[in-house]
C-alpha positions as CSV (number, residue, x, y, z in Angstrom):
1,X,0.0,0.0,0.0
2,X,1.4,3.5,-1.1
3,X,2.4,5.4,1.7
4,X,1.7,8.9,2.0
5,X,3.2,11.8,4.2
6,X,1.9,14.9,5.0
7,X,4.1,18.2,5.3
8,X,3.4,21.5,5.9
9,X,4.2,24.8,4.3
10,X,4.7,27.8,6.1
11,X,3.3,30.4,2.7
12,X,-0.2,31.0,2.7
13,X,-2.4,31.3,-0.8
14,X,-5.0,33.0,-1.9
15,X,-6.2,30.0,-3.7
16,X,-9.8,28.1,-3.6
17,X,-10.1,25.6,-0.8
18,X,-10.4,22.2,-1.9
19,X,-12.9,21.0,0.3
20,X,-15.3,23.4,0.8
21,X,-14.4,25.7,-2.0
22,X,-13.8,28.9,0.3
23,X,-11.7,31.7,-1.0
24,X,-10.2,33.0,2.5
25,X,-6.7,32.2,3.1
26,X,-5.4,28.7,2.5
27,X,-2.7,26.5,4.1
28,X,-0.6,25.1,1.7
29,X,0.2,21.2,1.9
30,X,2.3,18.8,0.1
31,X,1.5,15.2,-0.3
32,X,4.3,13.0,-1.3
33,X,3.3,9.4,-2.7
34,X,6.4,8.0,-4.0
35,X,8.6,10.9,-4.1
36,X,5.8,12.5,-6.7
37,X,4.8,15.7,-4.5
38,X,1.4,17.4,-5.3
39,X,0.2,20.6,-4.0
40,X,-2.9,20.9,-2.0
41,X,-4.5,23.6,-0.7
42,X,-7.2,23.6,2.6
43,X,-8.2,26.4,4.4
44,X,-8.2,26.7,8.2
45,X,-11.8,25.7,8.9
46,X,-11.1,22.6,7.1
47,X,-8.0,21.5,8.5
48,X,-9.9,22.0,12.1
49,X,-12.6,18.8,10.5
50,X,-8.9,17.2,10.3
51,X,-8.0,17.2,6.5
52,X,-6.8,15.8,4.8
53,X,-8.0,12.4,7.1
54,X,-5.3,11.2,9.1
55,X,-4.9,7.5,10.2
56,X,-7.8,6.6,12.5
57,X,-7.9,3.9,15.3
58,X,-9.1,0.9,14.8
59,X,-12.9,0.9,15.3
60,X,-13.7,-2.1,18.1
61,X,-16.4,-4.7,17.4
62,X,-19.2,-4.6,19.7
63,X,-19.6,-8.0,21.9
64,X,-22.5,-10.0,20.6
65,X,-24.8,-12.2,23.5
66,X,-25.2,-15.2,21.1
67,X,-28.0,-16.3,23.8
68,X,-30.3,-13.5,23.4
69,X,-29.5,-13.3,20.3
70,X,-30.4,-17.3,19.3
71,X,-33.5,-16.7,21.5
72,X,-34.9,-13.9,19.5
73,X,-34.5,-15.6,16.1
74,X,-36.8,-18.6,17.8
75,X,-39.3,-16.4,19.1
76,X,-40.1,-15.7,15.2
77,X,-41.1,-19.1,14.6
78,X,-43.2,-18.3,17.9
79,X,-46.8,-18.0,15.8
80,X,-49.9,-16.8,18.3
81,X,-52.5,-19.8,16.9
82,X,-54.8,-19.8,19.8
83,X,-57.4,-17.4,20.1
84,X,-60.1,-18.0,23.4
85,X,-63.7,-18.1,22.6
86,X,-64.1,-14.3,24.8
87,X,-61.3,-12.5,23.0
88,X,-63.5,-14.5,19.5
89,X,-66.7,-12.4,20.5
90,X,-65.5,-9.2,21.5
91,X,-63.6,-8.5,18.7
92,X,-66.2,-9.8,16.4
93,X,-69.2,-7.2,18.5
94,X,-66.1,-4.2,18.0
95,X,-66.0,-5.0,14.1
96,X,-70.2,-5.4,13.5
97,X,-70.8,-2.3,15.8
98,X,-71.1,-0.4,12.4
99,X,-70.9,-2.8,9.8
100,X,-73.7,-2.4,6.8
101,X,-75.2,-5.4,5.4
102,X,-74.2,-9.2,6.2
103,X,-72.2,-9.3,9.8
104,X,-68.8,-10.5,9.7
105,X,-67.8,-14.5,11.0
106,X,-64.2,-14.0,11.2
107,X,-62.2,-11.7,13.5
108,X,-59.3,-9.9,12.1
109,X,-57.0,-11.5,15.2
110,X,-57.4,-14.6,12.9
111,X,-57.3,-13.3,9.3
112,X,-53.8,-12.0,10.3
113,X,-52.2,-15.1,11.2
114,X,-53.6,-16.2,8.3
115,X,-51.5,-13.9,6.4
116,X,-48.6,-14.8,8.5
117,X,-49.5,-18.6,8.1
118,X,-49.8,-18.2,4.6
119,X,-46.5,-15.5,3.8
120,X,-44.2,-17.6,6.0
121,X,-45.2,-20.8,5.5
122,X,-45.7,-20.5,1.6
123,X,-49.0,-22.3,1.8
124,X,-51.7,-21.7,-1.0
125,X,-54.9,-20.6,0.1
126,X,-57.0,-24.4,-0.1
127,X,-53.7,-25.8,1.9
128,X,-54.4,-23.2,4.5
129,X,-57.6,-23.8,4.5
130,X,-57.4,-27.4,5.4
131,X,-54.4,-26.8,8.1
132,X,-56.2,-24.0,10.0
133,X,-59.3,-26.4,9.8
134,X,-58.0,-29.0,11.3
135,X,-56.3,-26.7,14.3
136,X,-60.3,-25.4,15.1
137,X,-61.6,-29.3,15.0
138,X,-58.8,-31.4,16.3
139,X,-57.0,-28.9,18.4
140,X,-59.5,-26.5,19.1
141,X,-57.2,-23.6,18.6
142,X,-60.2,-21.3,17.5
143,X,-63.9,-21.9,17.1
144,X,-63.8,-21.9,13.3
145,X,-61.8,-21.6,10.4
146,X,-62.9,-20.2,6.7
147,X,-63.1,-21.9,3.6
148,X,-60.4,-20.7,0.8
149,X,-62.3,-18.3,-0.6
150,X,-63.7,-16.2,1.9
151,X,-60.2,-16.6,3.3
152,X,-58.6,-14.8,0.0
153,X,-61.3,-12.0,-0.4
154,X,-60.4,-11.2,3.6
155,X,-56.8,-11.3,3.4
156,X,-56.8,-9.3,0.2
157,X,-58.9,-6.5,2.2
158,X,-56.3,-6.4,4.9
159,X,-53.5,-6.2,3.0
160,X,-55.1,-2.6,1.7
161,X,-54.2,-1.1,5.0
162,X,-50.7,-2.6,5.2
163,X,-48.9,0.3,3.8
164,X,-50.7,3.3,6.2
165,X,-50.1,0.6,8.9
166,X,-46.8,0.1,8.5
167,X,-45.8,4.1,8.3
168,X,-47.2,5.0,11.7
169,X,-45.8,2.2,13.2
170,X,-42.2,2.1,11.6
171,X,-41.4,5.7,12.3
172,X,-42.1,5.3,15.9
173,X,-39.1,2.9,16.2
174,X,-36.9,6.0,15.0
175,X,-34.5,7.8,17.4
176,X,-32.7,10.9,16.5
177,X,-29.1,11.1,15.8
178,X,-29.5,7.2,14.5
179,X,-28.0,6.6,11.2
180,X,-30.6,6.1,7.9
181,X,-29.7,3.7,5.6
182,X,-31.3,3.6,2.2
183,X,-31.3,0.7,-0.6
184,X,-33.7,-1.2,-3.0
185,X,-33.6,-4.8,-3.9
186,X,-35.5,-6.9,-7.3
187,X,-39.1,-8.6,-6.0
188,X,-40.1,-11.6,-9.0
189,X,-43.9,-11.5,-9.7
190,X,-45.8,-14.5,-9.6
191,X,-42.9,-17.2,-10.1
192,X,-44.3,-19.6,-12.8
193,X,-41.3,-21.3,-12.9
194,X,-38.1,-20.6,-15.3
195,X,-38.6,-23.1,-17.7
196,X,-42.2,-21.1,-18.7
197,X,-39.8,-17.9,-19.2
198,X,-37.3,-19.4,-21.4
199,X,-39.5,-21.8,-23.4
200,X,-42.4,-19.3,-24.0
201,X,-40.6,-16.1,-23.9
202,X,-42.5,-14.6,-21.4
203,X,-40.9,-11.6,-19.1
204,X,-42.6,-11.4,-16.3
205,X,-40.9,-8.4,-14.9
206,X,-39.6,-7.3,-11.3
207,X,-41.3,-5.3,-8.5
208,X,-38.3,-2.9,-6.5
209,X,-38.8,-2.7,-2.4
210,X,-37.1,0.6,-1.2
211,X,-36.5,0.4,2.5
212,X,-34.8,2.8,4.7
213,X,-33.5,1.3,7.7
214,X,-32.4,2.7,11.0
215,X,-28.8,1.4,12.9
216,X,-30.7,-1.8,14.0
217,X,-32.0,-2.6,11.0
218,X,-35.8,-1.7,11.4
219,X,-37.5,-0.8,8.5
220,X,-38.7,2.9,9.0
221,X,-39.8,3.8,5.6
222,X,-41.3,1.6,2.6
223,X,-42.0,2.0,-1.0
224,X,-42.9,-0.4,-3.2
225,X,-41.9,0.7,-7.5
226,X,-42.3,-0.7,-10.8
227,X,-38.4,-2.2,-11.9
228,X,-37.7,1.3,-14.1
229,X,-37.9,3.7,-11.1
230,X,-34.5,5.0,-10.2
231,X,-33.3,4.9,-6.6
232,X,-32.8,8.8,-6.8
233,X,-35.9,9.2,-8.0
234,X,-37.7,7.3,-4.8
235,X,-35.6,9.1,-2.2
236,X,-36.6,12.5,-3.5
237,X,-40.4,11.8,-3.3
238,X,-40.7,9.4,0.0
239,X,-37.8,9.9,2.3
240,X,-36.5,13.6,1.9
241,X,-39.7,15.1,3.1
242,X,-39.1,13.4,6.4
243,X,-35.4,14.1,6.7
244,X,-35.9,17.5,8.5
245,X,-38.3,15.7,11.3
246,X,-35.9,12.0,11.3
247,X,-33.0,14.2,12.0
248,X,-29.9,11.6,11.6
249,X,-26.9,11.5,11.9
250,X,-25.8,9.8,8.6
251,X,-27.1,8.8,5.6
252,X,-25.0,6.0,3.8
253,X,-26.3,5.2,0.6
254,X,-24.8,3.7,-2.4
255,X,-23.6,5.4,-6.0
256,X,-26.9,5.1,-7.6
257,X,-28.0,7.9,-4.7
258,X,-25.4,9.8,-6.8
259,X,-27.6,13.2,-7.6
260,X,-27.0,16.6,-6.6
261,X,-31.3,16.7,-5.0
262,X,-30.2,13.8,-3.0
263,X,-26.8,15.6,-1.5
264,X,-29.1,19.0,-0.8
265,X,-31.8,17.4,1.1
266,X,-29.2,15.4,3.2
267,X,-26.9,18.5,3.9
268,X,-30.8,20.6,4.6
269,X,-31.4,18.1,7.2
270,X,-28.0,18.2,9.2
271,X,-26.7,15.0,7.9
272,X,-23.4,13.8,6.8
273,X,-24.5,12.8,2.6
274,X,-22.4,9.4,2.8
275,X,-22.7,8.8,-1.1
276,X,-19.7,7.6,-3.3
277,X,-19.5,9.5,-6.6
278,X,-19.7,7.9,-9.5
279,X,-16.6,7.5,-11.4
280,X,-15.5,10.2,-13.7
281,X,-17.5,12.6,-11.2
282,X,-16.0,16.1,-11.1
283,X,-16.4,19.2,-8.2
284,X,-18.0,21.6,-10.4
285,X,-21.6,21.0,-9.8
286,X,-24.7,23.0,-8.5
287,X,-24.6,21.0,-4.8
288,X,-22.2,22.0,-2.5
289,X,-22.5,19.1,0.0
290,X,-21.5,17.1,-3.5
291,X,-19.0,19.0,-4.1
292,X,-17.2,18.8,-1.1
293,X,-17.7,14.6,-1.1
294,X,-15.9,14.8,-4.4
295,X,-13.1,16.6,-3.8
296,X,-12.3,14.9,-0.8
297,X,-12.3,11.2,-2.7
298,X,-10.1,12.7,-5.1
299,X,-7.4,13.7,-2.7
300,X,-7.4,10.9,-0.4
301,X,-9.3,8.0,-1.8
302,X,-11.8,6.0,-1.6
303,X,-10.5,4.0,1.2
304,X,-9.6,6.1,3.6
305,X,-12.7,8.7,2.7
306,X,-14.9,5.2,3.5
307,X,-13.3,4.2,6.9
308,X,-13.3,8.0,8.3
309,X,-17.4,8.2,7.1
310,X,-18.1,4.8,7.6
311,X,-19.5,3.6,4.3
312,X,-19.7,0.3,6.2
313,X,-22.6,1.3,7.6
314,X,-24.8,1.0,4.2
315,X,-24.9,-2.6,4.8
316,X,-27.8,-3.0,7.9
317,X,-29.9,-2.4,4.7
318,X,-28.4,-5.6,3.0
319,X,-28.6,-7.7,6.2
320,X,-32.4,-6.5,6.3
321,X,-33.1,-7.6,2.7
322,X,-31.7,-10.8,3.5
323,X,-33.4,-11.8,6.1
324,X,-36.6,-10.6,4.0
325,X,-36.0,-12.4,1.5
326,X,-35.1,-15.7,4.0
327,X,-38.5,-15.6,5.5
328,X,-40.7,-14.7,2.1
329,X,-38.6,-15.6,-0.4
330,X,-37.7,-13.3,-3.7
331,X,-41.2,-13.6,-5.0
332,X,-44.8,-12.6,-4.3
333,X,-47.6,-15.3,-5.2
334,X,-50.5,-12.6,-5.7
335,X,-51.2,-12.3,-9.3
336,X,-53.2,-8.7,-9.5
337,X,-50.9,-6.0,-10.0
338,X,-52.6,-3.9,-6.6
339,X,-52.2,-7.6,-4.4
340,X,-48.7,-7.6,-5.4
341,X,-48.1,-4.0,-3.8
342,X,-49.8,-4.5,-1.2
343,X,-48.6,-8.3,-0.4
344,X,-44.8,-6.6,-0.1
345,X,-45.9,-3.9,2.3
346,X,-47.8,-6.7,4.5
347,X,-44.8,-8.9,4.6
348,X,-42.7,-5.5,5.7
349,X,-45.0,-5.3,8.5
350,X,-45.1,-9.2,9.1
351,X,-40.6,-9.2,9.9
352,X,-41.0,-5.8,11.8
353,X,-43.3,-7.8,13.9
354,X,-41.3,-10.8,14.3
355,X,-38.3,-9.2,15.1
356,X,-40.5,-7.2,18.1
357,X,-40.5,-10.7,19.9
């Protein structure tokens, strides 16, 4: 690895700063990587923020408690399949209170863990009729169970209210200062199978899931796009409005974030924009929060400009889209366009639910 050393000059310039692109007086440095010196020039604001980076400590792994942590994952298989006769009724009275027309049979208690039963367990709707069936008969888990049908028109009507649901819910898991991670991952439509694809030609196309996660992980903000949506696109309509109220500290994303909106509305809010340029990227754009990113990967690297801003960090969004897509699987099996939508924002709310155990 090239070693580089850092001397200082004692003349002062009247030169632009490279960082923040000041004109007050500069300090004058030399950087010598393989006895090729270049000039650089900072000014003395900049060189308070410790610039260029110098060699940081070594950041220490926090401990994990493998119990707790081995627990949790088996509370998730933990489904509640037991609802008592009293909690039955009084949920039922609370639902038909208003209701127009023919009462309902079925609380909602059980329609979601049929959801759960059925998003989990991958079971089609005349299977899950059949094993919730048998837990109301044999095992008396519930008084009854529906048939297939009224079972699909229910859980289709629930799903509508995923997406509000999960909104008020995930933003009350957020805590100022926290870091906001941002990223979108592919969703197949109704898998039919590969062979169907490449024999018949058919392109069934791809759903994109944009989640924003928190330092833990937790989904705070959803959005569900067709596959040609750009990620810069989706960040300036759904999370940027609520950067000023989040307030983090950090906002790692990945080069695709790589727009001069996206660097405004993070530097608006307070944040640090952690966003690699793309390559090629030069400092004389319209953002200044942009402008500064690139100047400093140009001196020092990207490296060393990841480490000091902890790009790292971008990856709790990974981890959550793994462990989506190990629960759910990279499909839906709805085959209406609006089901689709709203079967991705019911399985967001599912995990956050199951990872509250």
């Amino acid at each position: 690895m090239r070693q580089k050393t850092l001397r200082k000059d004692k003349s002062l310039s009247q030169s632009i700063c490279r960082f923040c692109g000041s004109a007050r007086l500069v300090l004058r440095f030399s950087l010598k990587i393989k006895n090729n010196g270049r000039q650089r020039l900072y000014c003395k604001a900049c060189q308070k923020e410790d610039y260029p980076s110098v060699k940081q400590k070594k950041r220490k792994r926090k401990p994990r408690n493998w119990n707790a942590y081995n627990s949790q994952l088996k509370r998730r298989g933990e489904l509640e399949i037991y609802i008592s006769k009293e909690d039955w009724d009084a949920e039922l009275a609370g639902m038909n209170r208003e209701k127009n027309g023919r009462p309902l049979s079925y609380p909602k208690m059980l329609i979601s863990t049929g959801m759960a039963i059925r998003f989990t367990q991958h079971f089609p709707y005349r299977q899950e009729e059949g094993f919730l069936g048998k837990l109301a008969s044999s095992f008396k888990a519930f008084p009854a169970a529906p048939c297939y049908t009224q079972l699909c028109r229910r859980v289709n009507a629930a799903m509508r209210d995923s997406k509000q649901m999960l909104s008020v819910r995930a933003l009350s898991n957020w805590r100022p200062g926290d870091i906001l991670a941002v990223d979108s991952s592919g969703i197949k439509v109704f898998n039919r199978g590969e062979w169907i694809r490449h024999k018949h030609k058919v392109k069934r196309g791809w759903l994109k899931l944009h989640i924003a996660t928190n330092g833990n992980g937790e989904a705070i903000i959803a959005e569900v796009t067709e596959e040609d949506v750009g990620d810069a696109e989706v960040f300036d309509r759904t999370v940027a409005p609520h950067l000023k109220k989040l307030k983090p500290k950090r906002v790692p994303l990945d080069s695709g974030y790589d727009k001069n909106s996206v660097f405004d509305a993070i530097g608006e809010a307070g944040a640090d924009p952690v966003i690699p340029p793309r390559d090629g990227a030069t400092p004389k754009c319209d953002s200044k929060p942009r402008r500064k990113v690139v100047r400093e990967m140009m001196d020092i690297g990207y490296k060393p400009w990841s480490k000091k801003h902890r790009h790292c960090e971008r990856w709790v969004c990974e981890g959550y889209f793994a462990a989506f897509k190990g629960t759910f699987g990279e499909y839906v099996v709805s085959h209406k366009a609006e089901n689709m939508v709203n079967e991705l924002y019911t399985k967001v709310l599912i995990l956050q639910e199951l990872r509250e155990l």
